[in-house]
C-alpha positions as CSV (number, residue, x, y, z in Angstrom):
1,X,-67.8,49.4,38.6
2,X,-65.5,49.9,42.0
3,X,-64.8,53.4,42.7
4,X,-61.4,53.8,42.7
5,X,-59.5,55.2,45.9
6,X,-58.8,58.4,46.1
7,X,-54.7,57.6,45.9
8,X,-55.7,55.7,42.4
9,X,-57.6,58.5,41.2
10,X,-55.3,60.5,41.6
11,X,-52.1,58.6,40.9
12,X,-54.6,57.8,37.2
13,X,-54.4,61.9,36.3
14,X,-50.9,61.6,36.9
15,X,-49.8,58.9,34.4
16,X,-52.2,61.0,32.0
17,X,-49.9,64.1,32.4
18,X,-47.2,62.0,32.0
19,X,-48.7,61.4,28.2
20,X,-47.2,65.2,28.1
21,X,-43.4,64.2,28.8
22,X,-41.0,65.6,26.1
23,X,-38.0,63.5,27.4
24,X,-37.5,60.6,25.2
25,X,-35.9,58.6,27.8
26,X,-38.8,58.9,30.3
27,X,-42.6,59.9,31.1
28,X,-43.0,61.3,34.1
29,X,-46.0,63.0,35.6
30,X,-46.9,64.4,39.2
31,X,-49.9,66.0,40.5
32,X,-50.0,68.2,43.7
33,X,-53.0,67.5,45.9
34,X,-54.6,69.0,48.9
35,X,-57.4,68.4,50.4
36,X,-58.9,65.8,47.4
37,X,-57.7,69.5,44.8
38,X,-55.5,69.8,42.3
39,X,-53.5,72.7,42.8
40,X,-50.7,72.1,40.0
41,X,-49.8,69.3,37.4
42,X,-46.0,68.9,35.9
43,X,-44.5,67.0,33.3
44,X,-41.1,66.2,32.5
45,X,-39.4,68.2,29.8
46,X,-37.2,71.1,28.5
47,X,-37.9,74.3,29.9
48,X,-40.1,76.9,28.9
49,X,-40.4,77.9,25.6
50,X,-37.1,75.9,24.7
51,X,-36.5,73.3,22.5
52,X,-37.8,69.5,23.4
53,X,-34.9,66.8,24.0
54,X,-35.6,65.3,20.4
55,X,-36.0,68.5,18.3
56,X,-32.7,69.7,20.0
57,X,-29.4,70.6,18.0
58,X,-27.1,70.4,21.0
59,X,-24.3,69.6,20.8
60,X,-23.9,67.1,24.2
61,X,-23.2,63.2,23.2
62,X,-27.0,61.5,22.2
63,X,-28.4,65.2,22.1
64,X,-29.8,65.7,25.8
65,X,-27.6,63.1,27.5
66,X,-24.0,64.2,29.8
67,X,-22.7,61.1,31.9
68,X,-25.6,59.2,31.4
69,X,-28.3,61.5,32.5
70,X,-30.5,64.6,30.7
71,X,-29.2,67.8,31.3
72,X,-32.0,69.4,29.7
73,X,-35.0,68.3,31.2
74,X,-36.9,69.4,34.4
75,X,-38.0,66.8,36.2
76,X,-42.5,66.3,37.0
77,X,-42.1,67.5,40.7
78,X,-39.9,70.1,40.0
79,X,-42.7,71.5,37.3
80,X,-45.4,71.0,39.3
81,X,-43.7,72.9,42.5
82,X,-42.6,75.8,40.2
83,X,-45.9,75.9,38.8
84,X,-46.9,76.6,42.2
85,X,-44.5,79.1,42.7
86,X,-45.6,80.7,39.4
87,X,-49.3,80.9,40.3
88,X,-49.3,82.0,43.8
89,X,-50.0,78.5,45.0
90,X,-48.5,77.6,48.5
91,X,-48.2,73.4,48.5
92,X,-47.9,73.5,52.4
93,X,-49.4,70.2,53.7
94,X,-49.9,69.0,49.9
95,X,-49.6,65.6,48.5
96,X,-47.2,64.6,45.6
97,X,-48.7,62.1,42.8
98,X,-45.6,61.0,41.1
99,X,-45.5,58.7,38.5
100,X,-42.0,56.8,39.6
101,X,-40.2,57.8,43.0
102,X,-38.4,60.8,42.8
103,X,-34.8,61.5,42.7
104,X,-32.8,63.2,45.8
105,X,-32.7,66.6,43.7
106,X,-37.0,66.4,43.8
107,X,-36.8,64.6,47.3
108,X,-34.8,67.9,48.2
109,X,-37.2,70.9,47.1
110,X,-40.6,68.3,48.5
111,X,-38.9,68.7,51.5
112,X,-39.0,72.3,51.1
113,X,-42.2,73.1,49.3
114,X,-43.7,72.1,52.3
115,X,-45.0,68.5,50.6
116,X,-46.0,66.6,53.4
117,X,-47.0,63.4,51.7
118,X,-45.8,61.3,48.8
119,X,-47.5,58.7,47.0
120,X,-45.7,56.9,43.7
121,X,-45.4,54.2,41.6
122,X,-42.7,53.4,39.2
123,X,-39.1,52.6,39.5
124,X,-36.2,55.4,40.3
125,X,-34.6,53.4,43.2
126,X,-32.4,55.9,44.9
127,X,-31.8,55.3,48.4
128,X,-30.7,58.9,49.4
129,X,-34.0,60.3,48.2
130,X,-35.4,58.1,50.8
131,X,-32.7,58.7,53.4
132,X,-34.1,62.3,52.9
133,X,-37.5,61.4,53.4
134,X,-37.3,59.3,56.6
135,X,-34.7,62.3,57.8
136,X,-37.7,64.7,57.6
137,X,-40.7,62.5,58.6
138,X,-42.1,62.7,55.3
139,X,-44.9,59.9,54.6
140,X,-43.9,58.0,51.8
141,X,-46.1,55.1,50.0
142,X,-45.8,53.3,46.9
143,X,-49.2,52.7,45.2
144,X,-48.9,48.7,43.6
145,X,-51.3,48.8,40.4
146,X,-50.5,45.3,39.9
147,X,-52.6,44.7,43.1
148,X,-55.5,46.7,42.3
149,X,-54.3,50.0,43.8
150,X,-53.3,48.6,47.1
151,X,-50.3,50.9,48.7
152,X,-47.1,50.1,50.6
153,X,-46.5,52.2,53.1
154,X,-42.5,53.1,52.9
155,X,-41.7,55.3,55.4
């Protein structure tokens, strides 16, 4: 058996939190890592102690959905930052396992949690979440599981 790299390994824990995901539209799972640690996990769903997307009664068009997007949920990164935040955790320096590439919103507060590094797979293709990346000098690299774990350095 090869021992996976430490981006797999890591990437791997994240599409198992993703198993947590209450949005039916989407999995999504991130892991915050520094120096080879966890320090937080996140999931995309509904917020605390609120209902889940399919268990709600609201009253938007398909339940969660407004213009095409959930209104309800909170996105993996965003969880895993204020999970952080909640525990006394500073993510200065940290590196973001995500399970798809995040959306300008997430790019946003990575920026500002002090996220140095971000390593996904997945499809979100949005082109000003990676405008805001290369703006800030953040590394960016897409891990391929199709070839074995090999990454693509973006940016």
């Amino acid at each position: 058996m090869i021992r996976p790299s430490w981006d797999e390994y890591f990437m791997t824990i994240a599409r198992d939190v993703s198993t947590r995901a209450t949005c039916d539209r989407r999995s999504v799972g991130a892991v915050a890592v520094l120096d080879r640690r966890i320090l937080t996990t996140g999931y995309n769903g509904a917020p605390r102690g609120l209902e889940h997307c399919r268990n709600s009664t609201a009253e938007w068009p398909a339940g969660c959905l407004q213009h095409g997007h959930c209104i309800r949920t909170v996105h993996a990164e965003q969880n895993a930052i204020l999970q952080a935040a909640l525990n006394g955790v500073s993510t200065r320096g940290a590196t973001m396992y995500v399970t798809c590439q995040p959306c300008n919103s997430c790019a946003k507060m990575l920026i500002n949690a002090g996220i140095s590094r971000i390593v996904f797979d997945g499809d979100y293709p949005d082109e000003f979440a990676m405008e805001l990346f290369r703006e800030s000098g953040m590394e960016v690299m897409r891990l391929r599981p199709e070839a074995a774990g090999v990454g693509e350095q973006l940016l």
